[in-house]
C-alpha positions in Angstrom: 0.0 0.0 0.0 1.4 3.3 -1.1 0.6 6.8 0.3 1.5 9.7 -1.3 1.1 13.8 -0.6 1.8 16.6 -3.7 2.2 20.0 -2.9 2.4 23.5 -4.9 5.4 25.7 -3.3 6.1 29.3 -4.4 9.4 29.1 -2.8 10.2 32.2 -2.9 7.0 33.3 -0.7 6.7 30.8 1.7 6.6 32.4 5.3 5.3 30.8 8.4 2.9 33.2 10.9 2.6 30.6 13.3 3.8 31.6 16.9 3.6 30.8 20.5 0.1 32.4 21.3 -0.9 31.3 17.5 0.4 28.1 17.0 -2.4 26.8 14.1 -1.6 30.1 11.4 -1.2 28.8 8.2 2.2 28.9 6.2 2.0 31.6 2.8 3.0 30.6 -0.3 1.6 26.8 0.0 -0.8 27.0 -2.7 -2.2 23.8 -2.8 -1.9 20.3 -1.2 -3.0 16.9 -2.5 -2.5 14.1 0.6 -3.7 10.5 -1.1 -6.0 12.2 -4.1 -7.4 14.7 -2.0 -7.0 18.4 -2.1 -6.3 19.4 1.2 -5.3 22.8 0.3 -6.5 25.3 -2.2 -5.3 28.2 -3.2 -3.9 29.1 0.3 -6.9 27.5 2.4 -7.8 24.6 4.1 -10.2 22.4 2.5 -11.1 20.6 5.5 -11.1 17.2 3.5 -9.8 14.2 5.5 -7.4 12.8 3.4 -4.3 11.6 5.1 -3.7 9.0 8.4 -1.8 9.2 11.6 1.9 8.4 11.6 3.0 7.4 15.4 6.6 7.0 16.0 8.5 4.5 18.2 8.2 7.1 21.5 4.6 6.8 21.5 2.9 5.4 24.3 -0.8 5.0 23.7 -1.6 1.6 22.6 -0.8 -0.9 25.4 2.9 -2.3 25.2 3.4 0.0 22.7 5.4 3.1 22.3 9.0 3.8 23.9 11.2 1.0 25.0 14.1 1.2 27.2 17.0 0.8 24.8 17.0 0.3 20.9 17.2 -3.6 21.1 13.5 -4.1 22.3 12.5 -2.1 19.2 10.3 -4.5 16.9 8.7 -4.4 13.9 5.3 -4.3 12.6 4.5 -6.3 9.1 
């Protein structure tokens, strides 16, 4: 299974307005964003399309045994 996101840059105009107090501001110069087929972002604006899926990392802890280990030789492997 393959999963894929496109996205339109005007690299020269990208700025981020996100800040402490603001943390959700989004980014300028992002035109638009396709996450798995979807347009997630057009023209500048969030198309409020659920498109993409969670990505959890080693460190986290929510799923019963799961999550951080104590050293890197307990890490497993899903299939």
């Amino acid at each position: 299974m393959y999963f894929w996101v496109v996205a339109v840059l005007l690299t020269k105009e990208i700025q981020d307005h996100a800040t402490y107090e603001k943390p959700a501001q989004l980014a300028t110069g992002v035109d638009d964003v396709w996450v798995n087929g979807i347009r997630a972002l057009k023209e500048g604006q969030a198309t409020g399309a659920h498109s993409g899926r969670v990505v959890r990392g080693r460190a986290w802890t929510g799923w019963p045994k799961g999550g951080c280990r104590a050293t890197s030789k307990e890490w497993t492997w899903s299939k």
